[in-house]
PLY file of the C-alpha trace (Angstrom):
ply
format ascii 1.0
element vertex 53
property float x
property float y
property float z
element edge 52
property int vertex1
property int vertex2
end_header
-2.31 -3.10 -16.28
0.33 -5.22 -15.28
3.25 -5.19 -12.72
7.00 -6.47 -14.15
9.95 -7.55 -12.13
13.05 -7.93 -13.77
16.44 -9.16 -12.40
18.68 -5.15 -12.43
22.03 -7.03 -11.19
23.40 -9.86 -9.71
25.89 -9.59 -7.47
27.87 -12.97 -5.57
24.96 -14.88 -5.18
22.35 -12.56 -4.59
19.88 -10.92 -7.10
18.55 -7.52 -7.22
15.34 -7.00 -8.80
13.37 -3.86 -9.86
9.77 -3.39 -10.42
7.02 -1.46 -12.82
3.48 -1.01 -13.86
2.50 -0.79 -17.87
0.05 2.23 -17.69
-2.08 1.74 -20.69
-1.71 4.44 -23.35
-5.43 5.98 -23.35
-5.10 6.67 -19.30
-1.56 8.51 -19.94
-3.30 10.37 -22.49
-6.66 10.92 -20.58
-4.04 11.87 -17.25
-2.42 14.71 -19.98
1.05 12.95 -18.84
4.19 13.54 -20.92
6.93 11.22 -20.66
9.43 12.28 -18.55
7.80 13.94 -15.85
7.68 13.27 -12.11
5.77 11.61 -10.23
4.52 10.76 -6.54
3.70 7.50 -5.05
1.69 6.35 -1.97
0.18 4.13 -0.10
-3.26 4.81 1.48
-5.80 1.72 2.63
-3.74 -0.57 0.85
-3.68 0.94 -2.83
-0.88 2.82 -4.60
-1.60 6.31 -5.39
0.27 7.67 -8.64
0.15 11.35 -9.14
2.16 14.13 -10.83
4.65 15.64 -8.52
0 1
1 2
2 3
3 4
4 5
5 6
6 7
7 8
8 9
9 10
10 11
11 12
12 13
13 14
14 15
15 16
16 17
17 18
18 19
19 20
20 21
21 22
22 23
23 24
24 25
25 26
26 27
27 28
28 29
29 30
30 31
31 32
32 33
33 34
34 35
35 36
36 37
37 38
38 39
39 40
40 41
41 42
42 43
43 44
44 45
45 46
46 47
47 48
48 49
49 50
50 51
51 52
């Protein structure tokens, strides 16, 4: 996996950035995840927690 950061805008002289993780296509498929749906995140001793919402 892999987290991005891209710049979303710029504004004056300031630069707003956004932020994702590339889930690898067997664990969508293995999580039965559709694209689209919602999900949940967390934080629990320090690790993200994805789930569907």
């Amino acid at each position: 996996m892999r987290l991005l950061k891209q710049v979303s805008r710029a504004y004056k002289e300031k630069s707003y950035h956004k932020h994702w993780i590339v889930i690898p296509n067997n664990l969508i498929k293995e999580l039965k995840w559709d694209e689209g749906i919602e999900l949940k995140a967390e934080v629990k001793n320090n690790k993200l927690i994805i789930e569907k919402d």
